[in-house]
C-alpha distance (Angstrom), angle and dihedral (degrees) to the residues before:
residue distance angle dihedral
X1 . . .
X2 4.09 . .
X3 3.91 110.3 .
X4 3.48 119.3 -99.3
X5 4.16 78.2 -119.9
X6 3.31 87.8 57.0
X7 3.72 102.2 58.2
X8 3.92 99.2 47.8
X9 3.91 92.1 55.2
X10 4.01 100.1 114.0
X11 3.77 117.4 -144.8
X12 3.37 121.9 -103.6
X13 3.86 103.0 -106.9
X14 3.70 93.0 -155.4
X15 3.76 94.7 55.1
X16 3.79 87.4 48.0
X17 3.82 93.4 54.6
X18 4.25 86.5 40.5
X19 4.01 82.7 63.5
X20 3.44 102.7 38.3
X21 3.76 94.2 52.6
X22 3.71 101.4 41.4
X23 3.97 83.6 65.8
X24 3.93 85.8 56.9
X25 4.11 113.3 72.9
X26 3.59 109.8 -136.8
X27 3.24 109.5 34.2
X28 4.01 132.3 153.5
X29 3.51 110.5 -137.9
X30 3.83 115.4 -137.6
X31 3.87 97.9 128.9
X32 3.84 104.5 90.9
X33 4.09 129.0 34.4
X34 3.46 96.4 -106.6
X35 3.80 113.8 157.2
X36 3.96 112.3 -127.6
X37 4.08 93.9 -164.5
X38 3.78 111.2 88.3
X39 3.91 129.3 -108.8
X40 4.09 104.3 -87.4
X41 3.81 108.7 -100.6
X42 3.84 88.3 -126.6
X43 4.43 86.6 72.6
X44 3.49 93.6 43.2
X45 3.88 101.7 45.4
X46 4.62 82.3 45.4
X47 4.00 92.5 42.4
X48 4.37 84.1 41.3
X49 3.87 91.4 48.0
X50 4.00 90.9 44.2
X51 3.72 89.1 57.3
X52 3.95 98.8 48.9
X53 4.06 86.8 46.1
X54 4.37 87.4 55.6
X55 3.91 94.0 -111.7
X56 4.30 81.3 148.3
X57 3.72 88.9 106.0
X58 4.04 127.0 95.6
X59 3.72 121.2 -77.4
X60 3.82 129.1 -164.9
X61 3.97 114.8 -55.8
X62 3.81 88.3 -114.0
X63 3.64 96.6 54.0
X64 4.24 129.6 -89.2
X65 3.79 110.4 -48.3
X66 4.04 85.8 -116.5
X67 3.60 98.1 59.0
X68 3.86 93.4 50.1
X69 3.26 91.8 56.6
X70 3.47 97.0 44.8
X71 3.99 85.5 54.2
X72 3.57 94.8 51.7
X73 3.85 90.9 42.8
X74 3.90 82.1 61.7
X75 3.85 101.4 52.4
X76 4.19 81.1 54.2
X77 3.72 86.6 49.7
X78 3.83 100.7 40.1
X79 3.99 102.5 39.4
X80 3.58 112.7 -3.7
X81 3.68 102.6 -105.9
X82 3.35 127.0 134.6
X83 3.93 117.6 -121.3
X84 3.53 126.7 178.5
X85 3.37 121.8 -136.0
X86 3.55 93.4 -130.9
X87 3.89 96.6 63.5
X88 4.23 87.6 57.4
X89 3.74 116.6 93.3
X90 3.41 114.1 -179.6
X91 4.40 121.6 -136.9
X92 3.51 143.8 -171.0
X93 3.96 92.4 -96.5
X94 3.66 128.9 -36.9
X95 3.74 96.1 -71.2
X96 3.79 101.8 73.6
X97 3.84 82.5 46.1
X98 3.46 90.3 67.3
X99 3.74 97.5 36.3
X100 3.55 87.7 47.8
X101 3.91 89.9 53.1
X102 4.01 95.1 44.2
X103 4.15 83.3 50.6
X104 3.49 81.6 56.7
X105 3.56 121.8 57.6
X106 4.14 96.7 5.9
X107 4.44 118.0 89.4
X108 3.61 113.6 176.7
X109 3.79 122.0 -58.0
X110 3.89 94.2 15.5
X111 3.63 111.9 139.7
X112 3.76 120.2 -119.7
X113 4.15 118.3 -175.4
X114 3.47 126.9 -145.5
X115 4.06 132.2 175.8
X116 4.23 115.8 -106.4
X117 3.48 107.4 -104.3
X118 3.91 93.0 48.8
X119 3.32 129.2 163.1
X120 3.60 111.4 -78.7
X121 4.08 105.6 -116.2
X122 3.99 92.5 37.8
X123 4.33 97.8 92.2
X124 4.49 82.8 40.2
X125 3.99 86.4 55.5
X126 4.33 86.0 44.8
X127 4.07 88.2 52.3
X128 3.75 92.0 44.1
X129 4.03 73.5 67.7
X130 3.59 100.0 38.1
X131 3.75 85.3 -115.3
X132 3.50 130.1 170.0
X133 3.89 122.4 -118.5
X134 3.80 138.3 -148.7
X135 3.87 126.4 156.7
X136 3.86 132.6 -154.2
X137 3.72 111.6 -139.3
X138 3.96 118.1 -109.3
X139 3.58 111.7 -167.7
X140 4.15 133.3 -159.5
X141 3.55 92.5 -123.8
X142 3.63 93.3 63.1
X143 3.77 94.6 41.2
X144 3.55 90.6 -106.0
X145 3.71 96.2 -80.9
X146 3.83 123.5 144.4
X147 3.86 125.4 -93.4
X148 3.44 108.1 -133.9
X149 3.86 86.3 -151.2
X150 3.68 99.8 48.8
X151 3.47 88.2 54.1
X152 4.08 93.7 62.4
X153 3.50 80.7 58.3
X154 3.44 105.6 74.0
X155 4.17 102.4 10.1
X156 3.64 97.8 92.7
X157 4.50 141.6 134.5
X158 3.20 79.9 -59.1
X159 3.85 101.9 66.1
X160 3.40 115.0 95.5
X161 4.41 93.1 173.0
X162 3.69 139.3 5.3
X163 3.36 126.4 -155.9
X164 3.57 133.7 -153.6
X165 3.72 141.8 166.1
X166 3.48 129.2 -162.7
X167 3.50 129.4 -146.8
X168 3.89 71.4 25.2
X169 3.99 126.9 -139.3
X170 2.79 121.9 -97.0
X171 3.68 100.6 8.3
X172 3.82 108.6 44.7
X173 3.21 91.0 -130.6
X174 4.27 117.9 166.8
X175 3.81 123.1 -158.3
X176 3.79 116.9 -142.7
X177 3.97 115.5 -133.1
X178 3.67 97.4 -93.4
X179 3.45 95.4 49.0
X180 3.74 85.8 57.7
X181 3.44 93.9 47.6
X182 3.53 94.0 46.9
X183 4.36 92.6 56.3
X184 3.52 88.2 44.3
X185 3.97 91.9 52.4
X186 4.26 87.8 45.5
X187 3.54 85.9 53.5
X188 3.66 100.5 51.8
X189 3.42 95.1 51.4
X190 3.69 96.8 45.3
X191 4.19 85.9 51.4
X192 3.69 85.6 -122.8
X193 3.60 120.5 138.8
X194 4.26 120.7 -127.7
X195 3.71 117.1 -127.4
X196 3.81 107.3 -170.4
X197 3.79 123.8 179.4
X198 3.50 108.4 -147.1
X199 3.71 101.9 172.4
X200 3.90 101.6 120.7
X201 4.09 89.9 57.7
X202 3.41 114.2 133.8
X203 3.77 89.8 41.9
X204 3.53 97.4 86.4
X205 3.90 117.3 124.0
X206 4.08 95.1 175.9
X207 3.43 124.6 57.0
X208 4.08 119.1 -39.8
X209 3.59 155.1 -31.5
X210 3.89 114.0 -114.4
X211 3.74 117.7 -179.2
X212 3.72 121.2 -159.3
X213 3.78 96.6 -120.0
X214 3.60 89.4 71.2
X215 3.80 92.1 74.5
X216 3.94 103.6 28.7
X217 3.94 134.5 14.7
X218 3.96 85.8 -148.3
X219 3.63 95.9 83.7
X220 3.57 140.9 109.7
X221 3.81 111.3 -130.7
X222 3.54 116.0 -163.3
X223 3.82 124.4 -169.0
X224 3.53 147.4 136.6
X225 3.78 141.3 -171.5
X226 4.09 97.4 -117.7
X227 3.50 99.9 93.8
X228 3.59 106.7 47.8
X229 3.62 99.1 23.2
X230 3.38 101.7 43.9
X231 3.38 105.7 -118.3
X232 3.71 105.1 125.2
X233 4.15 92.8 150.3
X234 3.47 94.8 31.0
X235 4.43 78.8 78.0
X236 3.98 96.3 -156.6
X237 3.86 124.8 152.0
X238 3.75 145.9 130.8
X239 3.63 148.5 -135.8
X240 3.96 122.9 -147.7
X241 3.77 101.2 -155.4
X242 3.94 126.6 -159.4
X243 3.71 104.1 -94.6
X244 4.22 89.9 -109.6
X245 3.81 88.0 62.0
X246 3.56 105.6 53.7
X247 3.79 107.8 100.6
X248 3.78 81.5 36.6
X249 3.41 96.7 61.6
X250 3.44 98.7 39.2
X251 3.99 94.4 59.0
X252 3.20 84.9 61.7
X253 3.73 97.7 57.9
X254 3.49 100.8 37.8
X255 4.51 80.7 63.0
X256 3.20 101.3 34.4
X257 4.36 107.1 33.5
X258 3.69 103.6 8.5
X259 4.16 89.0 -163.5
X260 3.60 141.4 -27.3
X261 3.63 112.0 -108.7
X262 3.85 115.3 -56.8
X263 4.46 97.6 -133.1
X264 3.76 87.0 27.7
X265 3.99 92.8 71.8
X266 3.80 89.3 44.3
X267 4.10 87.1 61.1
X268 4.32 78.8 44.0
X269 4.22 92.9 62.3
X270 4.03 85.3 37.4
X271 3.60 88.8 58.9
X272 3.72 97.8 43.3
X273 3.48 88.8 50.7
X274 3.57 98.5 52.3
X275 3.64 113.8 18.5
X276 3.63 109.8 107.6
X277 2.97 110.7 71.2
X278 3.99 88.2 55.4
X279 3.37 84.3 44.4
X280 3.53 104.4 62.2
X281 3.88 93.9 53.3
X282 3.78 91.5 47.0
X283 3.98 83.3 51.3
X284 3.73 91.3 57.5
X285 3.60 96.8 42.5
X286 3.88 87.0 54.0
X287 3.92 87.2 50.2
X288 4.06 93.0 54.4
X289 4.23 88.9 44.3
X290 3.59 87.8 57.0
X291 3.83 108.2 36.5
X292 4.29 84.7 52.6
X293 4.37 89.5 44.4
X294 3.85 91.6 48.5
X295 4.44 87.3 46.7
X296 4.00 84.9 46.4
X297 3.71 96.6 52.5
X298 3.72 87.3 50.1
X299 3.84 84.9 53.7
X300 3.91 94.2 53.7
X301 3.29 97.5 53.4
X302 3.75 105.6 -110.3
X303 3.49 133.6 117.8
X304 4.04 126.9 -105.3
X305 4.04 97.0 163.5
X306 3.60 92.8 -169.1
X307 4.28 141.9 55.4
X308 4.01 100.5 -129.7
X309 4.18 109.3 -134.5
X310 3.46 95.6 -156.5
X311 3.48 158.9 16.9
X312 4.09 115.7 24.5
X313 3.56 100.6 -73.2
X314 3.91 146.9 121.7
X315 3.52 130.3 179.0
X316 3.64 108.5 -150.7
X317 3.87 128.2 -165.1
X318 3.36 116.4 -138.3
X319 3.93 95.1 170.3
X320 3.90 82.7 127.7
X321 3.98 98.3 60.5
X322 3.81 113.6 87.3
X323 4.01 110.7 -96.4
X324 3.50 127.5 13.3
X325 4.02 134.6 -55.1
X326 3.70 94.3 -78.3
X327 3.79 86.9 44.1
X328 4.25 82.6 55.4
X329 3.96 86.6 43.7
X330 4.12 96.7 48.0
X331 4.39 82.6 42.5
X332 3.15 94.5 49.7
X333 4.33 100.8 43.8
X334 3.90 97.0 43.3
X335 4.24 93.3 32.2
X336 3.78 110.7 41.5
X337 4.52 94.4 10.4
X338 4.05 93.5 -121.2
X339 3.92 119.0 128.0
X340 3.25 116.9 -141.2
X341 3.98 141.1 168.9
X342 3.31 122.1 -108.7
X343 3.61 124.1 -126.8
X344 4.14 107.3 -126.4
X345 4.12 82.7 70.3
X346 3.54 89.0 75.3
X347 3.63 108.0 47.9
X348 4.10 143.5 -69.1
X349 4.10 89.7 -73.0
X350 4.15 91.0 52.6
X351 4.16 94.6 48.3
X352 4.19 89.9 108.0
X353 3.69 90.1 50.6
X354 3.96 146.6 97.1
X355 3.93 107.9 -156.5
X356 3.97 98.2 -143.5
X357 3.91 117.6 -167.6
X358 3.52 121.0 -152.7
X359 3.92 96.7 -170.8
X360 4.36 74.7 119.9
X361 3.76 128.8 98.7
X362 3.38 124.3 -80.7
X363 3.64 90.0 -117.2
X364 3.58 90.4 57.0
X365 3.46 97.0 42.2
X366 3.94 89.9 53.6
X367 3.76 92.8 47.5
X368 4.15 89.7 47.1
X369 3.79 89.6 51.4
X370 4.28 91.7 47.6
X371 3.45 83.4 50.3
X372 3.84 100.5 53.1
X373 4.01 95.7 41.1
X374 3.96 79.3 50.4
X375 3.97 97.1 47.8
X376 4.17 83.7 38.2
X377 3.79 93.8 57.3
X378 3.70 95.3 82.2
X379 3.48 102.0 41.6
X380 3.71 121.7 89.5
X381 4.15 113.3 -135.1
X382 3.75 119.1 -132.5
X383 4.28 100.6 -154.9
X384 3.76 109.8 -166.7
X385 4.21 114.4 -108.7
């Protein structure tokens, strides 16, 4: 008999579209946050070179001694905190980070809180658990960041976690410093501990990147080098755990993940190493994407509320297009041949929406939006009173 666990894991919407559309020929991809640019040839000549020299062999559960250091050198580098090496355990992308997290500090019936949008697989990785789950409301009109004060409203005793994620998924979302420091304050006093996903820093066009461990050492720190790297199938992150959770945390992965892949950290401390300047033109790029998508929406007629900071994300409201968001999604696939997510994935306050990425070309990104205002043309818009 399936596990009750089992059935209530949701599908990933994104991966649904992915399949659906690569059975379609023609098709602009703008449904899953998949970066165009290609890995830097520093990672693959290191990850190439740790192959031919037999690194194909098992390391430590918490990663190779090099690439925790490496990691911690980087939160020294990046914001001038001081992480040991010890507290970095190193996973096969950001995902079992946060599962591995949730496994740790969440029994049965212990409430976790998340924002509404969220990213789509966060409350699936809370069941895996048997967590708990309440949301705090984000809304358009406030770009989707946080309210400090709506927050205290709902982090109480009876928080066991809370999660954040900054530039957020779907939205884009950034959170200024004292918006930060204010969660990580509500936490505290709550006795709750702060899981923040911090995989899309280093994509952020407005304002800055904050990490968590700037304000408290009892944090979980998830990130990863897919996103700005690159290296979406190379499935590399970490977790910086609060010192008490260590051992903890590493039981866990030495059952569950035995190691990421041996040569695959060796492309991880190339990347560190040598990332930013590759970064900082893949950041611009990313700025120019989304300053012509947020103009185009404008152009189709549709609402978008809100200039993302972050990430490669829009949430798009499509409240005006006859039916419902996967009505939008199935219109806008088989009509006008562009994938996108739809909305419901991401919580109750992203159900009128399409999530569009624009980690695509510009040249696909310009042909997606002629073929939407084409596809559009025929279709008469219902705006709310």
């Amino acid at each position: 008999m399936v596990s009750e666990r089992a059935t209530r894991t949701t599908p990933f919407a994104a991966m649904d579209v992915l399949e659906r559309a690569n059975r379609i020929d023609d098709v602009v991809h703008l449904e899953v946050g998949e970066p165009d640019f290609e890995t830097p040839a520093a990672v693959t000549e290191a990850a190439v070179a740790a192959l031919r020299a037999g690194e194909t062999g098992y390391t430590s559960s918490k990663g190779k001694p090099e690439l925790r250091q490496a990691i911690s050198e980087y939160y020294d580098r990046r914001y001038g905190v001081d992480v040991s090496a010890d507290r970095v355990v190193v996973t096969s992308g950001s995902s079992p980070a946060l599962l591995l997290a949730f496994s740790t500090l969440v029994d049965p019936g212990d409430e976790v809180v998340l924002t509404d949008p969220y990213y789509a697989c966060y409350p699936n990785f809370v069941r895996q658990c048997d967590g708990r789950i309440e949301t705090v409301d984000l809304s358009a009109d406030d770009g989707f960041r946080p309210d400090p004060d709506a927050f205290a409203r709902t982090v109480d005793a009876e928080t066991e976690a809370l999660l954040l994620n900054a530039p957020a998924n779907p939205t884009g979302a950034v959170y200024d410093d004292d918006t930060l420091a204010d969660l990580v304050s509500l936490a505290d006093a709550a006795d709750a501990t702060v899981v923040s996903d911090e995989v899309y820093h280093g994509l952020t066009y407005d304002g800055e990147d904050h990490t968590a461990l700037e304000y408290t050492d009892d944090a979980f720190v998830v990130d990863g080098f897919s996103k700005r790297f690159a290296m979406t199938g190379w499935r590399l992150g970490w977790v910086v755990v609060p010192p008490g959770y260590v051992d903890h945390v590493n039981r866990i992965a030495q059952n569950t993940l035995i190691c990421a892949p041996n040569f695959v950290q060796s492309g991880g401390i190339a990347a560190l190493e040598s990332g930013e300047d590759f970064l900082d033109d893949v950041r611009e790029t990313y700025r120019e994407r989304r300053d012509f998508l947020v103009s185009e929406v404008e152009e189709w007629g549709l609402s978008l509320d809100y200039t993302p900071g972050g990430a490669y994300y829009l949430l798009v409201d499509v409240s005006d297009l006859p039916g419902d968001a996967f009505d939008a999604a199935d219109f806008f696939l088989e009509e006008a041949g562009v994938a996108a997510t739809p909305g419901p994935d991401f919580g109750s306050n992203a159900e009128d929406c399409l999530r569009l990425s624009y980690a695509n070309s510009a040249e696909q990104l310009a042909e997606a939006s002629e073929r939407i205002q084409e596809a559009l043309a025929d279709v008469e818009l219902h705006p709310a009173d």
